[in-house]
C-alpha positions as CSV (number, residue, x, y, z in Angstrom):
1,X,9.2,-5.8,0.3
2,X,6.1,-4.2,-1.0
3,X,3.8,-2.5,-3.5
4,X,0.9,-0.4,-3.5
5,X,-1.9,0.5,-6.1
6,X,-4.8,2.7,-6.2
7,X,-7.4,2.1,-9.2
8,X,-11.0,3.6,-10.4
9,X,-14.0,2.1,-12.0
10,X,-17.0,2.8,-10.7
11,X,-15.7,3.3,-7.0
12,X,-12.1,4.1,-6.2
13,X,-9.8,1.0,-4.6
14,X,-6.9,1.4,-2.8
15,X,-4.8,-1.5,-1.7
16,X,-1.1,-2.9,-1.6
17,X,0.9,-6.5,-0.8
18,X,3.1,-7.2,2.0
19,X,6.1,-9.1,1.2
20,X,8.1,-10.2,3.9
21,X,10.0,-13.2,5.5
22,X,7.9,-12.9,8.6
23,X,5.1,-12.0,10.4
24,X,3.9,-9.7,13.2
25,X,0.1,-10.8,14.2
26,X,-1.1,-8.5,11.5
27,X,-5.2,-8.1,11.5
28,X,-7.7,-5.8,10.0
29,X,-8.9,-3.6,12.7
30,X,-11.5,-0.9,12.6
31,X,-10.9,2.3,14.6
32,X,-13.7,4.0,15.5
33,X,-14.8,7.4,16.2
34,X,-14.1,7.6,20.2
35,X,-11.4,5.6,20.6
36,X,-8.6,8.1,22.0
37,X,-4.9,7.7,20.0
38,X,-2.8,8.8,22.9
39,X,0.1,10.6,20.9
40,X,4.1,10.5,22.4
41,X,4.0,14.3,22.0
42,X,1.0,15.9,21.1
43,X,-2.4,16.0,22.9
44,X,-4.7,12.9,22.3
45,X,-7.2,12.8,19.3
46,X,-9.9,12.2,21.1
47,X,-12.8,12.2,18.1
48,X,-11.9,12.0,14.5
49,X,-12.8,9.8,11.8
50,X,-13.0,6.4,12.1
51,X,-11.0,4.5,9.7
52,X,-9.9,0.3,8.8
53,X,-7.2,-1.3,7.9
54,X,-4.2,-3.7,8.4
55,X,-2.1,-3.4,11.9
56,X,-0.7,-4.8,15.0
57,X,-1.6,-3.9,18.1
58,X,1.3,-5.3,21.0
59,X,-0.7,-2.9,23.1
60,X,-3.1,0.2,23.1
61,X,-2.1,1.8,20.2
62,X,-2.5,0.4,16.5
63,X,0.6,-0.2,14.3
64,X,-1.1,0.5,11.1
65,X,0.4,-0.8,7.5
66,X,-2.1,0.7,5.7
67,X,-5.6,1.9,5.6
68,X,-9.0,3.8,4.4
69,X,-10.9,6.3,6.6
70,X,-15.1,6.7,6.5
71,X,-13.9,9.7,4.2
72,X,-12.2,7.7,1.0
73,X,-8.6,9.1,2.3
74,X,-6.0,6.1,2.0
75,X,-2.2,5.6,3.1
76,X,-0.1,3.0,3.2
77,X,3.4,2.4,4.5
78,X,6.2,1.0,2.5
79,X,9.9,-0.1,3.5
80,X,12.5,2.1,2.2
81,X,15.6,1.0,3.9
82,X,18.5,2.9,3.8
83,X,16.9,6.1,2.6
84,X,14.4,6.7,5.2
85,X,15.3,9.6,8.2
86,X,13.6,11.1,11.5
87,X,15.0,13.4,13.7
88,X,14.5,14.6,16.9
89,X,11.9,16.7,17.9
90,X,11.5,20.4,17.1
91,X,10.5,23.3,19.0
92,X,6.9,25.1,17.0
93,X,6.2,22.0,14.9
94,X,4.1,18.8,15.6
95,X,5.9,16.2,16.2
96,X,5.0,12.6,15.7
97,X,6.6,9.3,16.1
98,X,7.2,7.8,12.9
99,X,4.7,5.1,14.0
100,X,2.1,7.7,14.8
101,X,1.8,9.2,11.4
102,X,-0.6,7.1,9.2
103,X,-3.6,6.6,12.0
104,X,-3.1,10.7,12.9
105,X,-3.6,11.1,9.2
106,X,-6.4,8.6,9.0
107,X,-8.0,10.2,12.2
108,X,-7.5,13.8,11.3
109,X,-8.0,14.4,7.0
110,X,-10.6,13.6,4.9
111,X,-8.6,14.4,1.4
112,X,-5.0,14.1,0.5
113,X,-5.2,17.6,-0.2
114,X,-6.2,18.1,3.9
115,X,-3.1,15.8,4.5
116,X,-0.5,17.6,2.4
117,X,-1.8,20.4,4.3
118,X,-1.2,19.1,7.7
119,X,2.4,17.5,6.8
120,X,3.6,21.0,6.5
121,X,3.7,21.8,9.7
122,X,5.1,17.8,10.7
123,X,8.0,17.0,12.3
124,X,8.7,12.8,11.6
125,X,10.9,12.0,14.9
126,X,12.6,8.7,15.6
127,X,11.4,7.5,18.9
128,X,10.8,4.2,18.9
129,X,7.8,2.5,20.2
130,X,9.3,0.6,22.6
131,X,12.7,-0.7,23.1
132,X,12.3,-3.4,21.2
133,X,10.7,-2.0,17.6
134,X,13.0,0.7,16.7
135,X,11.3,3.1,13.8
136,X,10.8,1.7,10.7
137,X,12.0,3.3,7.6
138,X,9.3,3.9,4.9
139,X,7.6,6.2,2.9
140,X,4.1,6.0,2.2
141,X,1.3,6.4,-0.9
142,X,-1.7,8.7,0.4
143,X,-4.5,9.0,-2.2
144,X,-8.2,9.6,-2.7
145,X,-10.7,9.5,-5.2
146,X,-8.9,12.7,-7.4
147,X,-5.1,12.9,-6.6
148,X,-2.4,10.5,-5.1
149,X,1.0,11.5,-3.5
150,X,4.1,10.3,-2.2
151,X,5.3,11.0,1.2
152,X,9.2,10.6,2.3
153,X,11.2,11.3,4.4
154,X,15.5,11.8,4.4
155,X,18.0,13.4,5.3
156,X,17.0,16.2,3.1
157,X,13.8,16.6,4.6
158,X,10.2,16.1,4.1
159,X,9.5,15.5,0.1
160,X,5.7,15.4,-1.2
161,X,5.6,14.0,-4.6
162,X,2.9,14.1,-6.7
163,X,2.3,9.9,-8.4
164,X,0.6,10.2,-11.6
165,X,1.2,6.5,-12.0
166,X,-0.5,5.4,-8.8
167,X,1.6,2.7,-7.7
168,X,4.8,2.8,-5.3
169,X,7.4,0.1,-4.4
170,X,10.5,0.4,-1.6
171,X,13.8,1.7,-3.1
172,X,15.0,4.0,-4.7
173,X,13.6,7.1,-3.9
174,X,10.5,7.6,-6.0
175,X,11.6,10.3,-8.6
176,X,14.4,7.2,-9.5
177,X,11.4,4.9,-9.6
178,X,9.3,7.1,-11.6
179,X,12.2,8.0,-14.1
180,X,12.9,4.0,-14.8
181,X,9.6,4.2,-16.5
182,X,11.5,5.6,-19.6
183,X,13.3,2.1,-19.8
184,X,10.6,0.8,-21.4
185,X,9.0,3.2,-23.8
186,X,8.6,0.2,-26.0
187,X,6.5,-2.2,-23.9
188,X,3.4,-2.5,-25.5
189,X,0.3,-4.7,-24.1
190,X,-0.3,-5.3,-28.2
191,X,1.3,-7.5,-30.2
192,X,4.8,-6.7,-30.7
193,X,5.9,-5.6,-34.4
194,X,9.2,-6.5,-36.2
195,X,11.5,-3.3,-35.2
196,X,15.1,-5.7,-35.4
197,X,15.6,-5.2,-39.0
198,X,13.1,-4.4,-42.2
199,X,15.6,-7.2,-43.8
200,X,14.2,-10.2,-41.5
201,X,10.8,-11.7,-41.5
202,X,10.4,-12.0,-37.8
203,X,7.0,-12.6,-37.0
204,X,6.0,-13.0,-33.6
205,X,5.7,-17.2,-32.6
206,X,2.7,-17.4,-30.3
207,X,0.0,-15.3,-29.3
208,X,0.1,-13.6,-25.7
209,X,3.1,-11.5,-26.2
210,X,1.6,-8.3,-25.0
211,X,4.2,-6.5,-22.5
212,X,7.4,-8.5,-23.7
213,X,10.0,-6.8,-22.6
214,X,8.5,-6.1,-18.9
215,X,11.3,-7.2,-16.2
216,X,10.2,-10.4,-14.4
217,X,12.4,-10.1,-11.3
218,X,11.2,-9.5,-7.9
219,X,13.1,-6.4,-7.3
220,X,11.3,-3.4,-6.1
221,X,12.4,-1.6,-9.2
222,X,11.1,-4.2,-11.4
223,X,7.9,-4.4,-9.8
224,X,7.5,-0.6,-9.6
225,X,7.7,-1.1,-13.7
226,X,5.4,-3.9,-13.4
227,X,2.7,-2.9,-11.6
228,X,2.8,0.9,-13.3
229,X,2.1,-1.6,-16.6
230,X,-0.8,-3.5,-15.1
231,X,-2.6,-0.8,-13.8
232,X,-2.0,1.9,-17.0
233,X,-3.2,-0.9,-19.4
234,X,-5.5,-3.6,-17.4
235,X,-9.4,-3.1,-17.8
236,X,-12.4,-4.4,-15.7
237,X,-16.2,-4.1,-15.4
238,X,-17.5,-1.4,-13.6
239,X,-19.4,-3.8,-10.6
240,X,-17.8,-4.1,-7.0
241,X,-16.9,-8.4,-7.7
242,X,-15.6,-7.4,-11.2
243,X,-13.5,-4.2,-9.9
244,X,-12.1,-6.3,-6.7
245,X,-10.9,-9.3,-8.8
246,X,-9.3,-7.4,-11.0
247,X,-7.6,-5.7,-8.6
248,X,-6.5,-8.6,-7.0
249,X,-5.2,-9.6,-10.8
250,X,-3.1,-6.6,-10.6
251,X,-1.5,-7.5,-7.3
252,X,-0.8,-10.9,-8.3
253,X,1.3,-9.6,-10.9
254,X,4.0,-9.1,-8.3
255,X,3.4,-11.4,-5.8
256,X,6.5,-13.9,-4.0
257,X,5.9,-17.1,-3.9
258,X,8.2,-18.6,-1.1
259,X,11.1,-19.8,-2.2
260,X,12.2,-17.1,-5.4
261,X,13.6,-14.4,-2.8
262,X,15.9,-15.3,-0.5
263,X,16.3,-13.4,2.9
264,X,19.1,-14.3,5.4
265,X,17.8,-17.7,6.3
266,X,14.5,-17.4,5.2
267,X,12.3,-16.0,2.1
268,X,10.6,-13.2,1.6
269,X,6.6,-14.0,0.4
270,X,3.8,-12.3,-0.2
271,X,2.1,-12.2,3.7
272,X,-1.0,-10.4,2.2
273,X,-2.6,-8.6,-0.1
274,X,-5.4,-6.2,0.7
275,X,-7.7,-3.9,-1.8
276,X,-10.3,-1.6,-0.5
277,X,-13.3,0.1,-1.6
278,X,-12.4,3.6,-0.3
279,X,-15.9,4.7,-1.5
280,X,-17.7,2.0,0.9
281,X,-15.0,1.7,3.5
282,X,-15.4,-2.0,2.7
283,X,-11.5,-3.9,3.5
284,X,-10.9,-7.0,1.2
285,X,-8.0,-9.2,2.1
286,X,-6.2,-12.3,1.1
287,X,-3.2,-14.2,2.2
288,X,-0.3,-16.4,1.6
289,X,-2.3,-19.5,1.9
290,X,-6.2,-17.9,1.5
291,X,-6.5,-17.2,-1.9
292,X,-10.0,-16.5,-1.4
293,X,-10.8,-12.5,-0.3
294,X,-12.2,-12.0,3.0
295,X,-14.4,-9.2,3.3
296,X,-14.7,-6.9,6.8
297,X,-17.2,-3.7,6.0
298,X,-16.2,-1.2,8.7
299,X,-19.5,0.3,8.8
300,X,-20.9,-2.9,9.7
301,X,-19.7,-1.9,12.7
302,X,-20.8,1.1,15.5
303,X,-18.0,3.8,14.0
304,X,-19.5,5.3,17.6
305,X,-18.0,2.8,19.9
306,X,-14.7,3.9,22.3
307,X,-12.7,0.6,21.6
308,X,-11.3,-0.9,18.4
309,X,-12.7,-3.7,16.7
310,X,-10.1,-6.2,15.7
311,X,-10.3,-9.4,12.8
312,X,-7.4,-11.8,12.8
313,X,-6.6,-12.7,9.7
314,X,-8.4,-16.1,8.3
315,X,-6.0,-18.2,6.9
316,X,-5.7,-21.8,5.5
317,X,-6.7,-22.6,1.7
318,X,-10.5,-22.4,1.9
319,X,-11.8,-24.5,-1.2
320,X,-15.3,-23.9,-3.3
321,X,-15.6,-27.9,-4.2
322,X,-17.3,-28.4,-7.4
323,X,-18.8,-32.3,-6.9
């Protein structure tokens, strides 16, 4: 499964972990300006912003998981199995593929504000994008520099809800998630105090106790909790290597290592985790087995260009050796 964060020092980061049991040729691309995304039911965007971030592309068209555009606006895509819906297409709305939504919002707002104004008129339909990747159910985190919101879609409709917490796992729905937070009213990142009884001397037996009572399972639930602790109580330095490792800190905090969640036959790990500097558009990345973040600075590139620019992943443990 997954979770995603958004966090503020200085500049304002954006960036989430995959978890799964496999993977699908995922690479940073960079969209730029001129490249054409050739929509299933609406006219092509032929110009718009150019944006990075995470996807596959099995063939003209880029399956985003999540991303920044040159304008700060961020989105990511979550599972949410079970509770995720798209109809059919509707007469006087625009309607998108499922798979189309986060580059169309990446190409076409520069705000979350511009992008809860768009969804309005969106229709989410499920047409796959080919016959063998049926739609995927998700909801998705859009943010920016001043507000974040979350996006899903069921049976009941289209639901924008404002995230004051700035973090979103998979299930349940996000209100469910949001509410869980009154579980632990308790958890404190101080040391904890004797609240068991005034009769016992119970003082606490180590240091490092901040956050006792935090679940530790791998649970989306749980790690919705989690990560809403980390990134309401965690501090960092203002600078870009400071705010990146921290952020990175945070994302660790509810990472997989393989072999603690079972999937069918396999286990689900953590296939990546990515932060970005939505002020700079610069993508940091690091995965299962590259600890060390890989940096790709989308204006490094010619944001001009008509074709995308894609960067596999690096992988393999890359070691700084100290003798």
């Amino acid at each position: 499964m997954c979770t995603a964060m958004c966090y503020r020092t200085k500049d304002f980061y954006f960036g989430r972990t995959l978890d799964n049991d496999a993977s699908y040729g995922e690479e940073v691309i960079v969209v730029p300006r001129r490249f054409p995304l050739a929509l299933r039911a609406l006219p092509p965007v032929a110009e718009h912003y150019a944006f990075i971030g995470t996807a596959c592309m099995p063939s003209d068209f880029p399956l985003y998981y999540d991303g920044v555009n040159e304008k700060g606006l961020c989105a990511a895509g979550l599972n949410f199995t079970g509770n995720a819906f798209y109809g059919k297409k509707k007469a006087g709305r625009q309607n998108l593929a499922q798979f189309e939504l986060l580059p169309f919002l990446l190409a076409r707002c520069s705000s979350v504000r511009d992008a809860v104004r768009l969804l309005h008129a969106v229709n989410l339909t499920d047409e796959p994008f080919n016959a063998g990747m049926p739609p995927a159910e998700l909801h998705w985190m859009i943010a920016d520099k001043t507000e974040c919101v979350v996006l899903e879609n069921t049976r009941e409709g289209m639901q924008i809800y404002q995230n004051p917490v700035g973090v979103l796992t998979n299930n349940p729905p996000f209100p469910m998630q949001l509410f869980r937070l009154r579980d632990f009213l308790k958890v404190s990142a101080r040391e904890p105090e004797n609240a068991f009884s005034a009769a016992l001397d119970l003082p606490p037996y180590s240091r490092g106790m901040g956050g006792l009572g935090l679940p530790g399972d791998l649970s989306s639930s749980s790690r919705f909790v989690r990560a809403a602790f980390a990134r309401q109580n965690a501090r960092s330095g203002e600078g870009e290597e400071e705010s990146v490792a921290h952020f990175f800190r945070m994302l660790a905090f509810v990472s997989q290592p393989r072999g603690c969640c079972a999937v069918g036959d396999g286990y689900e790990i953590t296939l990546y985790s990515a932060c970005c500097n939505a002020d700079r558009g610069i993508y940091y990345y690091t995965t299962y087995d590259n600890l060390s973040p890989v940096a790709i600075d989308m204006h490094r590139e010619d944001l001009s260009a008509r074709s995308p620019v894609r960067h596999p992943f690096v992988r393999g443990l890359h070691v700084l050796r100290g003798n």
